[in-house]
KOLZATI-711564 format. One record per residue (C-alpha): x, y, z. Coordinates in steps of 0.2 Angstrom, whole numbers, padded with zeros to 4 digits, always signed. Each point is the difference from the previous one (the first is absolute). Layout:
<atoms>
XYZ
...
</atoms>
This chain:
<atoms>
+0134-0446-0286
+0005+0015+0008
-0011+0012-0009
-0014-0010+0003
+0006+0000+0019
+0002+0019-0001
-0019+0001-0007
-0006-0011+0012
+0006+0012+0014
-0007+0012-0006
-0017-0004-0001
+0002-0005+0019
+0005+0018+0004
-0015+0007-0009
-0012-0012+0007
+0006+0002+0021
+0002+0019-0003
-0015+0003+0008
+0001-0015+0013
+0015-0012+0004
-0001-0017-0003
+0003-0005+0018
-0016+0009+0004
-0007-0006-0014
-0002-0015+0002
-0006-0001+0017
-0015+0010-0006
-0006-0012-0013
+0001-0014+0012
-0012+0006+0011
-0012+0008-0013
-0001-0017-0004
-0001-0006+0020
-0016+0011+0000
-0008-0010-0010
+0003-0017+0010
-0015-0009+0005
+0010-0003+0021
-0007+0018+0008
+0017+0000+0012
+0010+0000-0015
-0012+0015-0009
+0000+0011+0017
+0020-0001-0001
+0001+0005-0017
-0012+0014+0002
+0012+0007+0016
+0017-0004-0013
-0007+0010-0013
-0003+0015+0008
+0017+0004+0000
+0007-0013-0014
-0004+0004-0019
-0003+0016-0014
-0013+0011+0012
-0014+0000-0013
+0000-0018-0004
-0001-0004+0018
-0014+0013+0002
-0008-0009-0015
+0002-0017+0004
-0003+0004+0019
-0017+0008-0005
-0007-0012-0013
+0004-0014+0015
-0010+0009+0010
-0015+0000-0010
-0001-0018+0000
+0007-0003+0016
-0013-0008+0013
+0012-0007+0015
-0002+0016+0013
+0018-0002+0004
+0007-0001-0017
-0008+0015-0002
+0007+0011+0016
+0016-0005-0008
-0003+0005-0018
-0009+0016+0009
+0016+0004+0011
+0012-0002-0014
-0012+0014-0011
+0003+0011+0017
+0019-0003-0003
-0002+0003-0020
-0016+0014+0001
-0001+0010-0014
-0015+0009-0008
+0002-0014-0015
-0009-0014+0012
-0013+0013+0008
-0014-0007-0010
+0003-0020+0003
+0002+0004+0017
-0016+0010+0001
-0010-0015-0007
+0007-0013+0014
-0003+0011+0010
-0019+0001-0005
-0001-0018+0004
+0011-0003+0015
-0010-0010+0012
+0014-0008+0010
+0017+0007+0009
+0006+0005-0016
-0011+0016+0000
+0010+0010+0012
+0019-0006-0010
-0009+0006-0016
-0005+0014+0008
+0018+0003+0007
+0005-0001-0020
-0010+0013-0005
+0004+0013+0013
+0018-0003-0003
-0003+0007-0020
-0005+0015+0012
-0008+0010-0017
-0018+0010+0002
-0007-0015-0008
+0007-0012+0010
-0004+0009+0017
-0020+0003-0008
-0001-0019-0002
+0005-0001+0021
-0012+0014+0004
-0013-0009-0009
+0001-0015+0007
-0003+0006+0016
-0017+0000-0003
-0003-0019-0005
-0003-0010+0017
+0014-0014-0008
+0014+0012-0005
-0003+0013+0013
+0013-0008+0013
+0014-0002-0015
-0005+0018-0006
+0003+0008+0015
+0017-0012+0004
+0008+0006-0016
-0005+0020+0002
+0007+0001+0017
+0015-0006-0004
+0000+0012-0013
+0000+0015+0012
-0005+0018-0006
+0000-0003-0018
-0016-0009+0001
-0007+0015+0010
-0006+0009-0016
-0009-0013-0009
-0007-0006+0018
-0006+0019+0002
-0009-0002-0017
-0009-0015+0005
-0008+0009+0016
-0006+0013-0011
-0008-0010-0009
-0007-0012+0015
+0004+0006+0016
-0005-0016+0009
+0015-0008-0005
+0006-0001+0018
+0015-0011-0006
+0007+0016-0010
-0003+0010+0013
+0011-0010+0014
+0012+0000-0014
+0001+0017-0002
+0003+0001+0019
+0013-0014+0000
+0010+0008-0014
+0001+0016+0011
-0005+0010-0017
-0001+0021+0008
-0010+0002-0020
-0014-0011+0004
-0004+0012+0018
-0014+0009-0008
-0009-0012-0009
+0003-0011+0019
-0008+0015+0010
-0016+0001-0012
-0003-0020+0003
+0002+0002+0019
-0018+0008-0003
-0007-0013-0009
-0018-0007+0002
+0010-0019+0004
+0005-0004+0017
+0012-0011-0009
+0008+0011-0011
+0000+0016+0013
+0011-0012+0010
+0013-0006-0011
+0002+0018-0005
+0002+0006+0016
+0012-0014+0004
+0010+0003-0016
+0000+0020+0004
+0010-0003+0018
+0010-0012-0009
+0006+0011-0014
+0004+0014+0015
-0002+0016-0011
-0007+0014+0010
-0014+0004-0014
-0010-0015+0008
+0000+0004+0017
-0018+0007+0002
-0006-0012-0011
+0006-0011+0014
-0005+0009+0013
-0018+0005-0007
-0001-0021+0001
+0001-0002+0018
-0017+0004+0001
-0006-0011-0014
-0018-0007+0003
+0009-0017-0005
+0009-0008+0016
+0013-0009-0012
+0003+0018-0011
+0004+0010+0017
+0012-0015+0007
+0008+0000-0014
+0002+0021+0001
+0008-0002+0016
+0014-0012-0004
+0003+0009-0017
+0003+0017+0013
+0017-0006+0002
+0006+0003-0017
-0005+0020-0001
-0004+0007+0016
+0008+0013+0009
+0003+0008+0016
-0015+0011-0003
-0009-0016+0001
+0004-0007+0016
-0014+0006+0014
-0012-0012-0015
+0010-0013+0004
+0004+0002+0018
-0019+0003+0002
-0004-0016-0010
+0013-0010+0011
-0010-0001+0014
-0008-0015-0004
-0006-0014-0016
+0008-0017-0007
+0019+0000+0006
+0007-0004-0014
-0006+0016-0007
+0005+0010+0014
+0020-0007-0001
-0002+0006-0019
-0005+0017+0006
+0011+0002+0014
+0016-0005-0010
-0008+0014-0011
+0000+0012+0013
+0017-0005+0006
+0006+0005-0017
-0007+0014-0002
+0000+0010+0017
+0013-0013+0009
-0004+0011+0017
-0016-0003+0002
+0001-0018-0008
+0010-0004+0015
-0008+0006+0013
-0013-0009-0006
+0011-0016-0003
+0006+0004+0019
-0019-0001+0005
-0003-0017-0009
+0016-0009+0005
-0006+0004+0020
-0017-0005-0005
-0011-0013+0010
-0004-0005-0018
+0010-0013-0005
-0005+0002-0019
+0007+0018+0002
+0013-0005+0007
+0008-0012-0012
-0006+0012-0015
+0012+0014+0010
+0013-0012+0003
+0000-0006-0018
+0001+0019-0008
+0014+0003+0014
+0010-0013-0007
-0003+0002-0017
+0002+0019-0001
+0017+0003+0013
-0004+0018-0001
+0010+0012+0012
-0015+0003+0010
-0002-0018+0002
+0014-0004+0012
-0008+0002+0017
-0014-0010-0008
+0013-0014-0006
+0011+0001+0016
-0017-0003+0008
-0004-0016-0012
+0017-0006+0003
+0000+0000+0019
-0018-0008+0000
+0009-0017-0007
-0010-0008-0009
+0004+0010-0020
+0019+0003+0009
+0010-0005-0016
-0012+0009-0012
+0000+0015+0011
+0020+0000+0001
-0001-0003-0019
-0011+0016-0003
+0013+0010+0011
+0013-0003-0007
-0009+0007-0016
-0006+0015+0004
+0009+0014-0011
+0013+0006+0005
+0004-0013+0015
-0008+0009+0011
-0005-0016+0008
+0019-0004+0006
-0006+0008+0015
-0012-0010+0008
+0006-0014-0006
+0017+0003+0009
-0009+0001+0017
-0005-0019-0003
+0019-0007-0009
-0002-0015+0012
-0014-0006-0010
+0007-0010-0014
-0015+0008-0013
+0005+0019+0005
+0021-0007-0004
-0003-0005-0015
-0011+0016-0005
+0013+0011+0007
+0011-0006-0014
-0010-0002-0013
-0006+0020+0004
+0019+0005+0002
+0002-0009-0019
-0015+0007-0006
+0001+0018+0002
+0018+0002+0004
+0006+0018+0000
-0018+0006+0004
+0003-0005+0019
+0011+0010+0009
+0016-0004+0004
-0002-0002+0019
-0017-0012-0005
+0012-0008-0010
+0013-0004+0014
-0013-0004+0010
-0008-0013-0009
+0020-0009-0006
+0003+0001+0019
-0015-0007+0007
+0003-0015-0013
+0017-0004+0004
-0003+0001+0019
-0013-0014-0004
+0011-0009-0012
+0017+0000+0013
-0011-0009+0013
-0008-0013-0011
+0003-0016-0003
-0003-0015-0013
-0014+0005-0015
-0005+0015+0008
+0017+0005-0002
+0003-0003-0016
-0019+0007-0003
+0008+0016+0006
+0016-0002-0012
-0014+0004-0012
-0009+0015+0009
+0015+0007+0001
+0007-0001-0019
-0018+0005-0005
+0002+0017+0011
+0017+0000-0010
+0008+0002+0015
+0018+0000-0003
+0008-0008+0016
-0005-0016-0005
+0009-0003-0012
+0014-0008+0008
-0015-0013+0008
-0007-0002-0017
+0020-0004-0006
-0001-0013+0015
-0017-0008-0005
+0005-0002-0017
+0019-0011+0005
-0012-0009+0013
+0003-0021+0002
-0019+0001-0002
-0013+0001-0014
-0014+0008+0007
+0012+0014+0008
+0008+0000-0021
-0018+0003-0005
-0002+0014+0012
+0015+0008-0003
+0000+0000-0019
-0018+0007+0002
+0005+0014+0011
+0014+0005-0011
-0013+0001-0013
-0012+0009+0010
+0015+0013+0006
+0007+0003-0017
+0018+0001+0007
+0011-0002-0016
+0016-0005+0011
-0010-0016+0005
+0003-0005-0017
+0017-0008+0003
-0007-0011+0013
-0015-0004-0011
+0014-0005-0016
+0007-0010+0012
-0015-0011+0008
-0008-0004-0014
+0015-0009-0009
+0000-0013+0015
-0020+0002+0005
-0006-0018+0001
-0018+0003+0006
-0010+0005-0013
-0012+0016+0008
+0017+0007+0005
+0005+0000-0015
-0016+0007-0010
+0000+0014+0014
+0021+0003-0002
-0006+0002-0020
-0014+0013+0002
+0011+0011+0013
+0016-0004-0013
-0011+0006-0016
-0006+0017+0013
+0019+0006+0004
+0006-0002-0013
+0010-0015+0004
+0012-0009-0014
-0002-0021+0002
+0012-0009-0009
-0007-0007-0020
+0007-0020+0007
-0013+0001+0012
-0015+0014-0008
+0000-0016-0014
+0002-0014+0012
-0016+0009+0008
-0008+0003-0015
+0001-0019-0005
-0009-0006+0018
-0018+0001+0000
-0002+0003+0016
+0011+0018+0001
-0004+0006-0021
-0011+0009+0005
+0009+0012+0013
+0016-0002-0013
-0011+0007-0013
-0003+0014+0010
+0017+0002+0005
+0009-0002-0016
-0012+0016-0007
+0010+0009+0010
+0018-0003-0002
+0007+0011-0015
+0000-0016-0015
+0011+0007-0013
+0001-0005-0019
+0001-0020-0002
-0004-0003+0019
-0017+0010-0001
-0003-0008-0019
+0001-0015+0012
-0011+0004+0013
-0013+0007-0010
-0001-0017-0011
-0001-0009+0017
-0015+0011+0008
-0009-0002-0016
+0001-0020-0001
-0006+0005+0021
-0013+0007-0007
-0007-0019-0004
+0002-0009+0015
-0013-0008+0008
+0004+0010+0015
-0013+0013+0001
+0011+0010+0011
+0015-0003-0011
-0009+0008-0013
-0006+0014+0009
+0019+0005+0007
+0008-0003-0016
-0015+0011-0010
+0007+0015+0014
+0017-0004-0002
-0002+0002-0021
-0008+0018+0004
+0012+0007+0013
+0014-0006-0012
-0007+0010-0015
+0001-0014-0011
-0009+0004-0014
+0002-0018-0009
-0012-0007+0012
-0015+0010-0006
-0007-0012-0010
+0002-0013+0016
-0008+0010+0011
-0014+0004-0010
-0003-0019-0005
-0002-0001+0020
-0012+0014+0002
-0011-0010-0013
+0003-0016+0003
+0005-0003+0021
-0013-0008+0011
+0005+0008+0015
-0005+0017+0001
+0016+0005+0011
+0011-0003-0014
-0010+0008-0012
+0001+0017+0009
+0018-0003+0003
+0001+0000-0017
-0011+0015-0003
+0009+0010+0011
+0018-0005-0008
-0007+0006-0015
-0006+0018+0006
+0019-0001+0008
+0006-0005-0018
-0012+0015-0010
-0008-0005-0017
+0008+0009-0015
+0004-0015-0010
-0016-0013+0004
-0014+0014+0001
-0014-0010-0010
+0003-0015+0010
+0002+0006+0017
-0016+0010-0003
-0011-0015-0008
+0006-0009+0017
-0007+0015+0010
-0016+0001-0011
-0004-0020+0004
+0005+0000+0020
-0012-0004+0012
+0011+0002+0016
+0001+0022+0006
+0016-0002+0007
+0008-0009-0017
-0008+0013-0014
+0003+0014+0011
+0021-0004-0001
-0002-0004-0019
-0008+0015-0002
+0013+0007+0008
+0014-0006-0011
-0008+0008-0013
+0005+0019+0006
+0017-0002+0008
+0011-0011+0010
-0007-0001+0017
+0014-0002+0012
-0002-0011+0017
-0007+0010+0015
+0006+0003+0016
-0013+0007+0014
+0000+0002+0018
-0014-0015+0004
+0004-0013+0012
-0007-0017-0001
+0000-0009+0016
-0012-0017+0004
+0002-0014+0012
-0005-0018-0003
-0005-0009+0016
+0003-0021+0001
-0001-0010+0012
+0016-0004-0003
+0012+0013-0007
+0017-0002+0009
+0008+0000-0017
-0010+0010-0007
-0013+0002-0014
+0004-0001-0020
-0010+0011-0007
-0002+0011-0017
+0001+0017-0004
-0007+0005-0016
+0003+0019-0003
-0005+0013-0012
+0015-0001-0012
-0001-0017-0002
+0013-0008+0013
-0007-0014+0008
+0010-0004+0015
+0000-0015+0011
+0006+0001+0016
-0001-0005+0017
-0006+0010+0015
+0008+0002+0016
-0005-0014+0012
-0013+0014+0009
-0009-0002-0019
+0005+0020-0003
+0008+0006-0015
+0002+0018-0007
+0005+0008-0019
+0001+0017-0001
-0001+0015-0012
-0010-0007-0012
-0011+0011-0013
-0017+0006+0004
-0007-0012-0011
+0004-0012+0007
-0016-0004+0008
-0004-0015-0009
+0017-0010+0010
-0007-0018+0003
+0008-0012+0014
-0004-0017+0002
+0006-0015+0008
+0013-0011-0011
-0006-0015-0005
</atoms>
């Protein structure tokens, strides 16, 4: 009985070398799924087996589905599991689905076969592009390729230089190879394909095109010579600014705003004199086109034009905004000649935050004095608005009235205080933090006592880190916080178990916070959790979460997975971090942005809950002060793509 036991074992070791069990037989449930006659039951075993089962039998079995496979949606899911499992293998079954895709299904097939990425593959792409019911998928899949595609859509051209699709492509891709084979189409005997040459030639921004460009602002073709002078932005130079100061004078506005924000990058002098000409202007189109460039480009030269905007009223906190952006702050200034406006106070400090020791130390003074004088006289919210200001200018003689805010009998005082600390980044308010929060009752208080906590450095007790993990209301914020506490041995085995099984709850931004907390902990057992929520999660904020805690996290042990997932992502912002991941750990970010909004109700006198998304993927819930302001400070460049919204 024993030997037989013995043999029997051993025959179960040879047979799972290649694949456990436990995988196993997941697998061969849903190659048998895929075979059900229910559709929702097929669609969710196509998705389970791109990442369940031996690799070529799922290829195999994925492929021969697809052949028979006539349902449009059960086909995008056996299509988007052959992104996830591409391998040259499957290039030839793909190609013939691909041929007869009539449906939605052509652009996932298409996706499939530009995730195998090989010459072949990336012909097929090129090739579709001339077929009027493939063309749209074709060109989907090859720019999301990039520059790889570049030579095999170069080719095409030669060989049919109509193929205006390859041509935007080329453009798209930014490919500095396909410049000289661009400049020979700019002179082609179609309007159509001139255009989109000329087009991809500013586009692309390499030198070598600009008198391609330029020989096309005289094209006989009204559409062609448009199309030259918005492509002028992209390789002119100052030796080609009397053109377009000349050509300014009149036309279509929207092409003159496109030439003078040219103009103002390349000669910034005599772009603002002509912007100082405009925004004076009788014109009101010319006006608002000066105005607009003058906020959007906060050039030094600028300042007397924005000063000019802000006095005018009626763009005042866009004005103040642009200010307080202008490099190097040299917008402190004028705006400390209008500090009894509330918009030039809060872009004093945001200025003083952003470019810190490029002020001068007398600007500097200046600006932390004019605010406290404001704040020593004020009274209810806008004193407490002020509390903020002035922790955003880091100003350092509040502390003791942020200490104060943060004891206070009231919540919304609590709030304000544990926000400012934040904001001030005062690591002896910690104490008081430690000690509010273990009595905090009102729950924005608390999530604000967290997030300043977790910035300092602050140490909570584990009773009460647990307690908060445990309350729906608060995990979130405890996530956050726990990331940050120094977990040792048992206590982080602990904590990492915990944020994985977080990673499940029906909380979208339980999810998100725990996926960020699992990456600033460095806990490389969650890999495969976070990596089932970049595949699987419905909300797009917790898959970037978890992107991004992957690139914190690197790739050297999961590289084939992590760069299927990238292969068959759809969202920028998720493949960009998985890609990512796959060269180093990418550490968080700090920067010197400030994001400050208001939300304006009818009534606010509590304030307004509202979320934060950010670009490591916290997502915050707070509420404003009861003037519906709120600021966060010295976030990343990148950090562009911040989304606030009212709470529901």
């Amino acid at each position: 009985m024993v030997r037989v036991l013995a043999t029997w074992l051993l025959v179960a070791n040879v047979a799972s070398a290649q694949l456990p069990w436990s995988h196993r037989l997941p697998a061969e449930r849903e190659f048998r799924r895929l075979r059900a006659q229910d559709a929702a039951t097929r669609i969710a075993a196509a998705r389970a087996l791109a990442v369940v089962g031996d690799a070529t039998r799922a290829r195999s079995t994925l492929i021969d589905a697809l052949s028979i496979e006539r349902n449009t949606a059960v086909r995008r899911a056996i299509a988007d599991s052959l992104t996830r499992r591409a391998h040259p293998d499957i290039l030839e079954g793909l190609v013939v689905a691909f041929d007869n895709a009539r449906g939605q299904d052509g652009h996932a097939i298409a996706m499939a076969i530009a995730a195998i990425g090989t010459p072949p593959a990336l012909r097929v792409l090129t090739e579709g592009l001339a077929r009027d019911d493939l063309a749209r998928a074709s060109r989907a899949a090859l720019e999301s390729v990039g520059l790889p595609a570049a030579p095999h859509l170069a080719r095409a051209l030669r060989e049919d230089p109509t193929l205006v699709a390859a041509i935007e492509l080329l453009g798209r891709a930014r490919d500095v190879e396909s410049v000289p084979l661009l400049h020979g189409l700019s002179a082609h005997n179609l309007p159509q394909v001139r255009r989109v040459a000329v087009e991809a030639l500013g586009r692309i921004g390499d030198s070598r095109g600009r008198g391609a460009v330029l020989g096309a602002l005289t094209d006989a073709d009204a559409a062609v010579a448009q199309s030259a002078w918005y492509a002028l932005r992209g390789v002119a130079g100052p030796e080609d600014a009397p053109r377009i100061e000349a050509e300014l004078a009149g036309g279509d506005p929207a092409k003159r705003r496109v030439l003078l924000e040219t103009l103002l990058g390349i000669a910034p002098q005599r772009g603002t004199a002509v912007l100082v000409g405009w925004v004076t202007s009788e014109d009101p189109a010319l006006v608002r086109i000066a105005s607009d460039l003058a906020i959007a480009n906060p050039h030094p030269n600028l300042v007397s034009v924005l000063y000019g905007l802000f006095q005018e009223g009626t763009r005042r906190e866009e004005a103040a905004a642009a200010l307080s952006e202008v490099e190097g702050g040299l917008g402190v200034s004028v705006l400390l000649r209008e500090v009894s406006a509330p918009a030039a106070q809060r872009e004093i400090a945001v200025a003083v935050r952003r470019w810190g020791s490029q002020l001068s130390r007398g600007t500097r003074r200046a600006a932390r004095r004019s605010l406290r004088t404001i704040h020593d006289d004020a009274v209810g919210s806008e004193r407490l608005r002020l509390l903020m200001l002035r922790a955003l200018a880091r100003d350092d003689d509040v502390a003791s009235a942020v200490e104060e805010a943060v004891a206070s009998d009231d919540p919304i005082v609590r709030r304000a205080g544990a926000h400012a600390a934040w904001l001030l980044g005062d690591t002896s308010l910690a104490s008081a933090l430690q000690t509010a929060i273990e009595d905090e009752t009102d729950i924005d208080a608390w999530r604000r006592q967290s997030l300043a906590l977790g910035a300092l450095g602050g140490r909570v007790e584990p009773s009460h880190l647990w307690a908060a993990l445990q309350d729906s209301r608060r995990a979130p914020e405890a996530a956050l916080l726990a990331a940050t506490q120094g977990w040792e041995g048992r206590a982080a085995r602990r904590l990492g178990r915990f944020l994985r099984r977080m990673l499940r709850s029906s909380d979208n931004r339980a999810r998100a916070c725990a996926a960020w907390s699992l990456g600033r902990l460095g806990d490389r057992r969650a890999w495969g959790a976070l990596l089932a929520r970049v595949e699987r999660d419905d909300a797009t904020e917790v898959r970037r979460a978890a992107a991004r805690a992957l690139a914190w996290l690197g790739a050297p042990d999961a590289r084939t997975a992590v760069a299927q997932a990238a292969r068959g992502e759809a969202d920028d912002e998720v493949r960009g971090w998985l890609r990512r991941a796959l060269l180093r750990p990418s550490p968080p970010a700090r920067g010197r942005q400030v994001l400050r909004f208001r939300v304006v109700t009818a009534n606010q006198s509590d304030g307004v809950e509202v979320d934060v998304v950010l670009d490591d993927g916290r997502w915050l819930r707070m509420r404003t002060l009861p003037t519906g302001e709120i600021s966060l400070a010295d976030l990343p460049d990148s950090a562009a793509d911040v989304r606030v919204r009212v709470a529901r």
